[in-house]
C-alpha positions in Angstrom: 0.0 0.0 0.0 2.8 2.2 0.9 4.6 1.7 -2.7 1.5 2.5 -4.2 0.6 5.8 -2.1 4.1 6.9 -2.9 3.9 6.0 -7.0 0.4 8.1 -6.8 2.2 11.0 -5.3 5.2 11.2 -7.8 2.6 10.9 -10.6 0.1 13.4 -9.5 2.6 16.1 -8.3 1.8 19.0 -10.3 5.5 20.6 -9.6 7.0 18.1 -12.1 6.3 19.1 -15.8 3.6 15.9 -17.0 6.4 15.0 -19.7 8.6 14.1 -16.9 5.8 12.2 -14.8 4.6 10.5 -18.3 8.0 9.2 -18.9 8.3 7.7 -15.6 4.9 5.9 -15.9 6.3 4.6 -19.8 9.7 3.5 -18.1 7.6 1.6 -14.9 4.9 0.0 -16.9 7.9 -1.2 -19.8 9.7 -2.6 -17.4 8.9 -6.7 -17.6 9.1 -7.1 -13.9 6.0 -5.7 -11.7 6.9 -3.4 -8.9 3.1 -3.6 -7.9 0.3 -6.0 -8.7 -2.4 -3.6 -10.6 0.5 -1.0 -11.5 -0.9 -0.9 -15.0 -4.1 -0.1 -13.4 -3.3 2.6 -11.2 -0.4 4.2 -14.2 -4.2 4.1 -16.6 -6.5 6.0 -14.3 -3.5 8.2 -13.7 -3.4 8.8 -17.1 -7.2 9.1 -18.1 -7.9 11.8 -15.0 -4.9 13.8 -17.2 -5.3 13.0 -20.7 -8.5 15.4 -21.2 -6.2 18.1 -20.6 -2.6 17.4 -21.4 -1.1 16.9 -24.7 -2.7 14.8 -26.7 0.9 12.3 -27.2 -0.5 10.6 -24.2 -3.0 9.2 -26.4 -0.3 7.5 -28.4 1.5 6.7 -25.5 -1.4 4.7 -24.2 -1.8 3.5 -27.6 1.5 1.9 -27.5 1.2 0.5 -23.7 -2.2 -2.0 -24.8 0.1 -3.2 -27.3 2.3 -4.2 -25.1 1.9 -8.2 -23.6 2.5 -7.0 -20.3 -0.9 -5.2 -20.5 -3.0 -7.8 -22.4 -4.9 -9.3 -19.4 -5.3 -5.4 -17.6 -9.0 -5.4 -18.5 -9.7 -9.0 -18.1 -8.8 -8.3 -14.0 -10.1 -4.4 -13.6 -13.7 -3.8 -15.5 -13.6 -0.3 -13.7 -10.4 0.4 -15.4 -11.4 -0.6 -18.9 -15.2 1.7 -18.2 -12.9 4.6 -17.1 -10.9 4.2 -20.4 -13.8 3.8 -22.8 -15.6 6.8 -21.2 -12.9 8.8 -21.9 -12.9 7.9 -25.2 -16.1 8.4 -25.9 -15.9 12.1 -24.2 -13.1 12.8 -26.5 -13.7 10.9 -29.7 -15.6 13.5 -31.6 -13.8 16.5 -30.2 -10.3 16.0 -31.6 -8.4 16.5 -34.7 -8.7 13.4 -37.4 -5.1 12.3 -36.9 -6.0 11.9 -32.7 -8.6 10.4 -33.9 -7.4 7.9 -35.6 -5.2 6.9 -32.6 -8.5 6.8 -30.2 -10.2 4.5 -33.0 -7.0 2.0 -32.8 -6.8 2.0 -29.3 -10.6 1.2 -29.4 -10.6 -1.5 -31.6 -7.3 -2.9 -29.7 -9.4 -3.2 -27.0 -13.5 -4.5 -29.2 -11.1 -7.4 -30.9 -9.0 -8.2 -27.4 -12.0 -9.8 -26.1 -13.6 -7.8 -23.9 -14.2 -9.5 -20.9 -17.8 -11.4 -21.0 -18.8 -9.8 -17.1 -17.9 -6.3 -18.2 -20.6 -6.6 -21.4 -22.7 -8.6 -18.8 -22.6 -5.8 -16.4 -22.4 -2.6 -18.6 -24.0 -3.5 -21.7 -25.7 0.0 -22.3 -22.0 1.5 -21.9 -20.6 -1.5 -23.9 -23.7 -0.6 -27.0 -22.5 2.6 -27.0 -19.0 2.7 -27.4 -18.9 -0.1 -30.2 -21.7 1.7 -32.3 -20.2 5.3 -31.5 -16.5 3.5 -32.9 -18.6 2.3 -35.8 -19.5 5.9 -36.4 -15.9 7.2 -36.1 -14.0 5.2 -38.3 -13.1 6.7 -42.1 -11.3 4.0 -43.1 -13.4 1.8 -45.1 -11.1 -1.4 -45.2 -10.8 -0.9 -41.7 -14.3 -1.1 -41.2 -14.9 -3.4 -42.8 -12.2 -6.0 -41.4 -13.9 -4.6 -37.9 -17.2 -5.5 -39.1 -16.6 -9.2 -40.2 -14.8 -9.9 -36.9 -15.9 -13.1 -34.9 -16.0 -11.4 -31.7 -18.2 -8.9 -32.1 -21.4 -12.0 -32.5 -20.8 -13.9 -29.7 -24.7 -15.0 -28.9 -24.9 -14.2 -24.9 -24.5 -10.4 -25.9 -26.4 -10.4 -29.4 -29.2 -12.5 -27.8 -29.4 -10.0 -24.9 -32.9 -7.9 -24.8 -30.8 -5.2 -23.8 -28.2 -5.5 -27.0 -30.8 -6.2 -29.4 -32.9 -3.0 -27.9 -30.1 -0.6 -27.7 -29.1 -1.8 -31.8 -32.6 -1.2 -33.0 -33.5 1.8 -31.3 -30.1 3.6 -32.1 -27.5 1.5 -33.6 -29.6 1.4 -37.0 -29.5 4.7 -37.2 -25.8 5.0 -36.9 -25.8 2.2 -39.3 -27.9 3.6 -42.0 -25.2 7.1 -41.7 -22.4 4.9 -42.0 -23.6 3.2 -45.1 -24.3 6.8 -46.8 -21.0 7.5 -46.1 -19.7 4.6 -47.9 -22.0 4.0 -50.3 -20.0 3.4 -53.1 -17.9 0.9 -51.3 -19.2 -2.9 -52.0 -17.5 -4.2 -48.9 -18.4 -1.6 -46.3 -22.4 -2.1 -47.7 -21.9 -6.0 -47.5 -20.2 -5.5 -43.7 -22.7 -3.7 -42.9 -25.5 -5.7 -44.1 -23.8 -8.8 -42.5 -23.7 -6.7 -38.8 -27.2 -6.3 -38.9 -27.7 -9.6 -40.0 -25.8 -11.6 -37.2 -26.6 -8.7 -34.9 -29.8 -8.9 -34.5 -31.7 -10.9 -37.2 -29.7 -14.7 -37.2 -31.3 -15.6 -33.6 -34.5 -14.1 -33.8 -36.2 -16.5 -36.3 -38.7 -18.0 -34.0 -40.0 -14.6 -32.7 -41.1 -13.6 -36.5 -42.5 -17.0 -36.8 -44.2 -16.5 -33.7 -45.5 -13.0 -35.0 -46.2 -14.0 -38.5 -48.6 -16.9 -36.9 -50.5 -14.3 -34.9 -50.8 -11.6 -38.0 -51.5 -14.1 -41.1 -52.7 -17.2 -39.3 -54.5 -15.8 -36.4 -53.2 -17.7 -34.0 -52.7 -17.0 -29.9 -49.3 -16.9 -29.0 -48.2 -17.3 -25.3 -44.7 -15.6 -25.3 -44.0 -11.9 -25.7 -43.1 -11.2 -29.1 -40.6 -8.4 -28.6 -38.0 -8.1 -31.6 -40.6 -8.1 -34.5 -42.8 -5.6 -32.5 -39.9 -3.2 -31.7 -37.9 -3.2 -35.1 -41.3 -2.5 -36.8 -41.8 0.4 -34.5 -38.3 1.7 -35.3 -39.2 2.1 -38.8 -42.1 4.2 -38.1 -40.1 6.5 -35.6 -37.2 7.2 -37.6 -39.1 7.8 -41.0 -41.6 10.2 -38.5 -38.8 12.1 -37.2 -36.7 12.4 -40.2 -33.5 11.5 -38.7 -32.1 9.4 -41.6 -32.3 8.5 -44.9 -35.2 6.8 -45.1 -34.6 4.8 -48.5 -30.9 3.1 -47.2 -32.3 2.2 -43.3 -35.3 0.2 -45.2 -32.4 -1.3 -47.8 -30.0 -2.1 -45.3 -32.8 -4.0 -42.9 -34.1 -5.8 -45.6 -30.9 -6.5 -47.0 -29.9 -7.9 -43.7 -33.6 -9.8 -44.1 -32.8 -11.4 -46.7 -29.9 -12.9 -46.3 -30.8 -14.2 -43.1 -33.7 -15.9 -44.3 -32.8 -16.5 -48.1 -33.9 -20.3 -47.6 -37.7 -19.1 -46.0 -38.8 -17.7 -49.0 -42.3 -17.5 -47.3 -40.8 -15.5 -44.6 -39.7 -12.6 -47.0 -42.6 -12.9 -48.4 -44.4 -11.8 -45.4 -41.9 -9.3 -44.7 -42.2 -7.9 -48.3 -46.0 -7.7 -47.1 -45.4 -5.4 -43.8 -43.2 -3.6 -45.4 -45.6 -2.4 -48.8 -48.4 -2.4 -46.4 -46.1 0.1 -44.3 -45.4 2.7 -47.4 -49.6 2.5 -48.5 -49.5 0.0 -51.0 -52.0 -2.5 -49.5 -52.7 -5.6 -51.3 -55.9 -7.7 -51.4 -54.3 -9.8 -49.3 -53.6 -7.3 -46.9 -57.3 -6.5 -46.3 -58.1 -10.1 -45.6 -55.1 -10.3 -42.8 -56.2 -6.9 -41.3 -53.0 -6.0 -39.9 -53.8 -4.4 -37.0 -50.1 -4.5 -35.8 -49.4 -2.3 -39.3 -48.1 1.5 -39.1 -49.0 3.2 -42.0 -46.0 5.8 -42.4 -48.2 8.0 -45.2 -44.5 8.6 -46.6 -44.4 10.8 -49.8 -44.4 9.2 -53.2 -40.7 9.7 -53.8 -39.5 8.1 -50.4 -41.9 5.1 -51.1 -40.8 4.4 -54.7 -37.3 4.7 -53.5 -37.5 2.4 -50.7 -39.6 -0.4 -53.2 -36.9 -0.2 -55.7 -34.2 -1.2 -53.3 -36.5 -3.9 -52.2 -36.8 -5.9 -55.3 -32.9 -5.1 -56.9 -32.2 -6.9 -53.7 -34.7 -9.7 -54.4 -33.3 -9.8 -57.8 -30.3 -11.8 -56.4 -32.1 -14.3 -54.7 -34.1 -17.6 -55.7 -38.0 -16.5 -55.7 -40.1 -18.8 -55.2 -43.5 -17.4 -57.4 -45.6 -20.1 -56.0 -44.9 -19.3 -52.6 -48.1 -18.4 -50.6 -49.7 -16.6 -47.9 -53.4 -17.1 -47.3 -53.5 -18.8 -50.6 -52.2 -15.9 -52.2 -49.1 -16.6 -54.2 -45.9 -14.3 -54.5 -46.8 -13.9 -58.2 -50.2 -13.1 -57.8 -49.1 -10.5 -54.9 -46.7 -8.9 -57.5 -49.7 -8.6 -60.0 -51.9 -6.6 -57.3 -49.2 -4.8 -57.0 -48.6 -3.6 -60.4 -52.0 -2.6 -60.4 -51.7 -0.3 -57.4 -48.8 1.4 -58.2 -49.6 2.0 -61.9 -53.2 3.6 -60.1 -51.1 5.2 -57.5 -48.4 7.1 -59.5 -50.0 8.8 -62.6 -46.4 9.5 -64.4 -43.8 6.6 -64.2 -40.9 8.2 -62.6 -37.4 6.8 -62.4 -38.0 4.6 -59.4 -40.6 3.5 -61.1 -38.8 2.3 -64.1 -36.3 0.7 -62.0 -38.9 -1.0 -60.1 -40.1 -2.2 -63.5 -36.5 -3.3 -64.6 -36.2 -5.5 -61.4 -40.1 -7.2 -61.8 -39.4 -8.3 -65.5 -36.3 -9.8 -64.1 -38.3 -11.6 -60.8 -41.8 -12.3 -62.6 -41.8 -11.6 -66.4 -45.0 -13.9 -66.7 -46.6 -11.2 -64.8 -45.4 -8.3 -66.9 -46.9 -10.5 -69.6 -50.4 -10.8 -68.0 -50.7 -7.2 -67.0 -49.3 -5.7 -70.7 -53.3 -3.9 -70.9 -51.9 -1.4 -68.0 -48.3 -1.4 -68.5 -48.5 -0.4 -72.4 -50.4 3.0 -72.4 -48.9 3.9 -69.0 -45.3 3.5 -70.4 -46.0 4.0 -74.2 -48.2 7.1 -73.7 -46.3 9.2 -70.8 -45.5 12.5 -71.4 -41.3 12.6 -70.5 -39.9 9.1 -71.4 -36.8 8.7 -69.4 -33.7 7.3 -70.0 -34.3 3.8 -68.8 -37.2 3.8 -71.4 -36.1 2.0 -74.2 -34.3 -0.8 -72.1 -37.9 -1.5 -70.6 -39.8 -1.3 -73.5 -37.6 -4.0 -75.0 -37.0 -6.1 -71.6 -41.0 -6.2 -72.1 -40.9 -7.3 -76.1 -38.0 -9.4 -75.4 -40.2 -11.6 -72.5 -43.0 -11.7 -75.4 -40.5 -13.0 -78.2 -38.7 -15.5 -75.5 -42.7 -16.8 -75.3 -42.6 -17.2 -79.3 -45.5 -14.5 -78.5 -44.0 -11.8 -80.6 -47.7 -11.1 -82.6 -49.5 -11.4 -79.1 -47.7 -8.3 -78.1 -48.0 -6.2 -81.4 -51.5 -7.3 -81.5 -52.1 -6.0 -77.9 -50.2 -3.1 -78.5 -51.6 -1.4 -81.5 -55.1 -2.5 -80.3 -54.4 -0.7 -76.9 -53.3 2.2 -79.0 -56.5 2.3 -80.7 -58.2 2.1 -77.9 -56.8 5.0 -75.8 -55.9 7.3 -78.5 -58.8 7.1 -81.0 -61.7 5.6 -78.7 -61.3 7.4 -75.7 -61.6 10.7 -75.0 -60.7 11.2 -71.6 -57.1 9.4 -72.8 -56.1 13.2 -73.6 -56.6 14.7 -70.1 -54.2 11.6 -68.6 -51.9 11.5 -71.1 -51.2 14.6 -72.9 -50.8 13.3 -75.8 -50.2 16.1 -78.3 -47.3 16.1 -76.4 -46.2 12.9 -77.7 -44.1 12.3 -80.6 -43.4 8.4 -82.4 -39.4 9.1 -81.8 -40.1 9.5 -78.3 -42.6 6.6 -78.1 -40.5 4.0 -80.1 -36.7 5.3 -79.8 -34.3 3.9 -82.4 -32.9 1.3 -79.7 -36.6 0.1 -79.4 -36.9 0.1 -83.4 -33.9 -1.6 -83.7 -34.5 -4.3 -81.1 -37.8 -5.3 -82.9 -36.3 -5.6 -86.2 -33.6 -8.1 -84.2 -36.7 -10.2 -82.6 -38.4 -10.1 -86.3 -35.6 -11.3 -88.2 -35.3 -14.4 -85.2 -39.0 -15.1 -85.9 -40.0 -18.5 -88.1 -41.5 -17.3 -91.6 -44.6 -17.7 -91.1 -44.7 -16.4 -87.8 -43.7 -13.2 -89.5 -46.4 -14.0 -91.9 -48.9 -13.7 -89.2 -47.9 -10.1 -87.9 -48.0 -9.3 -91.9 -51.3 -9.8 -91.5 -52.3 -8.3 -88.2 -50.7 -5.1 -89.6 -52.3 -5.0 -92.9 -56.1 -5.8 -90.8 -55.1 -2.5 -88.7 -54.0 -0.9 -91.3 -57.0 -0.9 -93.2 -59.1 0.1 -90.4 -57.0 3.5 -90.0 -58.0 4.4 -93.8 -62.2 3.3 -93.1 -61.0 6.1 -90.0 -59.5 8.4 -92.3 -62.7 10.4 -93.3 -63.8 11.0 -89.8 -60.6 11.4 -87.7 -57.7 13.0 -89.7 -57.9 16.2 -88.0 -57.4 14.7 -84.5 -53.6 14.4 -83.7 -54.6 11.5 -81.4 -55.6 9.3 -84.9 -52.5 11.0 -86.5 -49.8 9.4 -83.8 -51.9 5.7 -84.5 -51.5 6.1 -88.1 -47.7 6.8 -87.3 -47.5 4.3 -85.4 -49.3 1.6 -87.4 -46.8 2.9 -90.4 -43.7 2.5 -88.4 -44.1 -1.3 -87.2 -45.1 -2.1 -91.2 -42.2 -0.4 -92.5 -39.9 -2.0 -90.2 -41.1 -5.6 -90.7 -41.4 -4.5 -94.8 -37.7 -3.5 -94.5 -36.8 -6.9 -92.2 -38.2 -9.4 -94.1 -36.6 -12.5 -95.4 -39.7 -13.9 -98.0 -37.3 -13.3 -101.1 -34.4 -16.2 -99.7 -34.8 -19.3 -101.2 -35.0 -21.0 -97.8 -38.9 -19.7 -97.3 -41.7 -22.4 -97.9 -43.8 -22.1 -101.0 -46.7 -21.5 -99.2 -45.7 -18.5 -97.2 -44.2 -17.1 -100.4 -47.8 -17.4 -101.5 -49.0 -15.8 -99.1 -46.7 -13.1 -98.5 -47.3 -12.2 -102.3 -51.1 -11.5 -102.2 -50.6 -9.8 -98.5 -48.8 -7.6 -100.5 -51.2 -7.0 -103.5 -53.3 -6.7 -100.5 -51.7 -4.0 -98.8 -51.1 -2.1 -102.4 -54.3 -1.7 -102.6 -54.8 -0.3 -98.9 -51.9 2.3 -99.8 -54.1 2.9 -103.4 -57.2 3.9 -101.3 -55.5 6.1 -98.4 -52.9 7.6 -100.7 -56.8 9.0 -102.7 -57.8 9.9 -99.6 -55.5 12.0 -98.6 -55.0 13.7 -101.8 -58.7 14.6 -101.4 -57.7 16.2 -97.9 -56.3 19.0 -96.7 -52.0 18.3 -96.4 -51.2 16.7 -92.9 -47.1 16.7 -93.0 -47.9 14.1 -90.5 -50.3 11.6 -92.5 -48.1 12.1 -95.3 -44.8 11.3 -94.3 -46.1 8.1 -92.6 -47.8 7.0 -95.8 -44.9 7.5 -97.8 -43.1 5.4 -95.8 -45.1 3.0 -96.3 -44.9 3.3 -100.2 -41.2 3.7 -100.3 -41.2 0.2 -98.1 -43.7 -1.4 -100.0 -41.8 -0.4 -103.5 -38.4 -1.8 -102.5 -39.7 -5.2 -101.5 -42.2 -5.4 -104.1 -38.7 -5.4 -106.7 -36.7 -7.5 -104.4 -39.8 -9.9 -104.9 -40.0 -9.1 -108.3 -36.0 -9.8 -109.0 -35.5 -12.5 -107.1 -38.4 -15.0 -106.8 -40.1 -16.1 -110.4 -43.8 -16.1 -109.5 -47.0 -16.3 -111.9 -48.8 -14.8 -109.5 -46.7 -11.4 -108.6 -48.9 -8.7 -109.5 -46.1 -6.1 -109.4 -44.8 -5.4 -113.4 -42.2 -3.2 -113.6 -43.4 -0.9 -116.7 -41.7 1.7 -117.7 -43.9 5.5 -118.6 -42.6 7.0 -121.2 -43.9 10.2 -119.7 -40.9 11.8 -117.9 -43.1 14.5 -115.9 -41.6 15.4 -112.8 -42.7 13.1 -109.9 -44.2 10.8 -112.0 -43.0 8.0 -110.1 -45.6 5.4 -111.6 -43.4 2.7 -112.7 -42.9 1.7 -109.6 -46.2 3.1 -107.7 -48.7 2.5 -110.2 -51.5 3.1 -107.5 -51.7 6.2 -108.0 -51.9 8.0 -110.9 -49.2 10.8 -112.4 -51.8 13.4 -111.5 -52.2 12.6 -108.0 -48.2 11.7 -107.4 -47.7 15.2 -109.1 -50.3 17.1 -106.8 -48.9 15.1 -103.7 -45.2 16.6 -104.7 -46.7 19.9 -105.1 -48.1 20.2 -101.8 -44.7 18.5 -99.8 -43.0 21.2 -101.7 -45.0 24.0 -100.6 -46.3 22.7 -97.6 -44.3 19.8 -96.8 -41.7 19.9 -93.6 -38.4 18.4 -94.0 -39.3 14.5 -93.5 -41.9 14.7 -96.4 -39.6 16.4 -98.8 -36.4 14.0 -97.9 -39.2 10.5 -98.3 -40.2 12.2 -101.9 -36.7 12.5 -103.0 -35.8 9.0 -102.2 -38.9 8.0 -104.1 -37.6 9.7 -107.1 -34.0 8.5 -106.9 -35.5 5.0 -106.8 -37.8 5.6 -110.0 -33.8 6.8 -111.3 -32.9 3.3 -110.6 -35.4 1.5 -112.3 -34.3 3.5 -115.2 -30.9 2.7 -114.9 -31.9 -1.1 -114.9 
């Protein structure tokens, strides 16, 4: 006692400079042999009661003592010691520079991965919370993080099992969480540490309270014990959101994330979560109504937050196996997904870009339900006002599911009769829509063109054959329309769009390879003669009309398509039944392109120039030139 009364003394005398009393407590507790049992002890609490306000080298002083073997068990036989220590690092963590900083975050990670002793955690576990989540906070390095993160130690299951723990992590430690993943966001490792944390933290022993909850909520059953985890995390989400203390969109990802993993061979458990979790942002189901959640917290989050947080939730479901058939109250995953499409095309008028990439991730976890609700997705894609940039990849992700179905026809069919039906049979399309905003370049994009030329050119003949003639019946229905609807623009973008898809399977077609059955050729021929004389009557229609730049430039199109695989045909397949002929006019009037449109006569082709060339915007005038230079051609020949 007396040796120990007289070390205090020397260290605490404030008439030695603390340099000089600091190198005397490095030079006793370096030296292997002990002078007093607890010396390290006494030389540490020494140090803490000074550190606040001496230099800040005692820090790395300290730093360099719990390196030291001789002080590896301090802490295992003095719990008040190693308190005093982390309180004082928790007093001074966030006030000092980042390179003292950096010392206090090694010296506390020395002493989370030195196996802190199991009665300190057992008797300061609010103190022990704390410091590893405020340490968690504090450190920049994100491959020190991480390494901390995947460490062993940190999961033992008396302390992550502990109401206390597991109350302290979810009221505040996801919080701290959900700032340190923002931080790092760009950094794969940090995001999967994190995800992991939560995972073993709090979610890898606490299966049988969500079964316990998820047979009172979906099954109605009684359930004896206290369900305490489910209740409180559920809670959490509602508080934080209410408050507005986090980002909202990465504490849902990183939970569910963590979900996930845990439970990746339940499906039905994520399932149900999935359900609390849509029910949660406003998005109840069918299902929902029959469960009656009365354990649910509606957080009547704005669209935005919702959208952000549903996104995250299925590109993380994108990486696991789905099981579609999985059900709750005979209610399967797939059919869930349905209801939802149908609620969230209801609930947000304008796809936005959350909404696209919830879209992207769907095709990839259900694309047979993408196929059964095309009727809603179509217009509400097709006909929005600002297309954005994930547009075209969707649009095609949806033909691509058709074509990988062999349904290619099923979805032009669908798609040019839900054109028709929203732009030239309802009226009340133009208040949701906008559509005179709407242009066919923005609606079908050259990547979507291109993409359905590709899937044409994989289809059998006849299967080609049979969108030949779905395209020629619609086509003729827009000229019976002419008459009564060329005025509106609504009929105007239909007739566009009804010329596009012809012109691009016109221009894609293989009928003139020797490889195509006799019978197809057969019938590819008189859909041809067939659709000459469709382009016979509309092109005498319109030349009755007033000019539509519009109108025009898609017929022409149609005729300039119809021309070149008409002589393709013509040169390359020797057919009775062709009822193209090549004849020459021996009238050279300009624009008398009869020899190879001989549906119309040199009157009408001349008064059709006429009016491009005074009327005409630059598409019609660059379509009547190529017409030209082709009659050119045929003269050359």
């Amino acid at each position: 006692m007396k040796l120990r009364n007289e070390l205090l003394s020397i260290l605490e005398n404030k008439n030695e400079s603390f340099g000089n009393r600091l190198k005397l407590a490095d030079t006793i507790i370096r030296i292997p042999e002990k002078l007093l049992e607890d010396e390290e002890s006494i030389i540490i609490r020494w140090l803490l009661n000074e550190i606040n306000h001496e230099s800040p080298e005692s820090w790395e002083i300290l730093l360099s003592w719990l390196t030291s073997e001789k002080l590896n068990c301090v802490f295992n036989a003095n719990s008040i010691t190693l308190n005093l220590l982390i309180q004082a690092i928790l007093i001074n963590i966030q006030k000092v520079n980042s390179h003292l900083k950096e010392t206090l975050i090694s010296i506390s990670l020395l002493i989370l991965e030195n196996n802190v002793p199991q009665s300190f955690i057992k008797s300061n576990i609010s103190d022990y919370c704390c410091f590893l989540f405020t340490v968690i906070n504090e450190i920049d390095n994100p491959l020190s993080l991480a390494k901390f993160l995947d460490k062993d130690i940190l999961y033992n299951k008396n302390v992550v099992t502990n109401n206390t723990f597991i109350l302290y992590f979810v009221n505040s430690g996801i919080s701290i969480l959900t700032k340190v993943r923002k931080k790092f966001c760009g950094n794969q490792n940090v995001c999967r540490s994190i995800s992991t944390f939560i995972e073993k933290g709090i979610f890898q022993h606490s299966k049988k309270a969500f079964d316990l909850y998820y047979s009172k909520l979906f099954e109605d059953k009684k359930c004896s014990e206290e369900i305490f985890f489910p209740k409180l995390l559920l809670n959490q989400l509602k508080t934080a959101v209410s408050t507005n203390r986090i980002d909202t969109q990465i504490m849902f990802e990183i939970i569910f994330e963590s979900y996930n993993y845990c439970y990746q061979n339940d499906f039905g458990s994520i399932y149900k979560f999935i359900i609390l979790i849509l029910d949660m942002l406003g998005f109840s189901q069918k299902i929902l109504l029959e469960v009656k959640l009365n354990d649910s917290q509606n957080l009547n989050l704005n669209c935005t937050e919702a959208l952000d947080i549903i996104a995250s939730i299925f590109r993380i479901l994108t990486s696991n196996n789905i099981d579609l058939n999985c059900k709750v109250k005979e209610v399967t995953f797939e059919s869930f997904l349905e209801d939802f499409i149908v609620s969230l095309v209801a609930a947000v008028r304008h796809p936005t870009e959350d909404v696209y990439d919830i879209f992207l991730h769907l095709s990839s976890i259900a694309p047979l339900s993408i196929e059964r609700k095309l009727d809603i997705l179509l217009p509400y894609f097709l006909l929005t006002t600002k297309h954005n940039e994930k547009y075209p990849q969707l649009l095609n992700i949806f033909m691509d599911i058709f074509a990988k179905l062999h349904r290619l026809q099923s979805f032009v069919s669908k798609m040019v009769k839900l054109m028709k039906a929203h732009l030239c049979n309802h009226n009340d399309t133009h208040d949701i829509y906008n559509i005179e905003t709407l242009n066919i370049d923005s609606m079908f994009p050259k990547l979507v063109q291109d993409n359905f030329t590709n899937s044409l050119a994989a289809l059998a003949s006849w299967q080609v054959m049979n969108i030949f003639k779905t395209l020629i019946f619609h086509l003729n229905e827009v000229h019976d329309d002419l008459q009564t609807l060329a005025d509106d623009f609504r009929y105007v973008l239909y007739v566009e769009i009804i010329s596009m898809l012809t012109c691009l399977l016109l221009s894609t077609t293989r009928i003139a390879e020797h490889t195509i059955s006799e019978t197809i050729v057969d019938n590819f021929i008189c859909g041809m003669k067939e659709l000459q004389d469709i382009i016979k009557s509309f092109g005498i229609s319109l030349v009755k009309r007033e000019h539509n730049p519009r109108l025009m430039y898609a017929y022409l199109n149609i005729c300039y398509n119809w021309a070149d695989l008409s002589i393709l045909m013509k040169c390359h397949l020797n057919r009775r039944n062709m009822h193209f002929n090549l004849t020459l006019d021996s009238d050279n009037t300009g624009y008398n392109i009869t020899s190879i449109h001989p549906y119309l006569t040199r009157d009408q082709w001349c008064l059709i120039a006429e009016r491009i060339t005074n009327f005409g915007e630059a598409p019609c005038k660059k379509i009547m030139k190529i017409l030209c230079w082709k009659e050119m051609d045929l003269l050359l020949l």
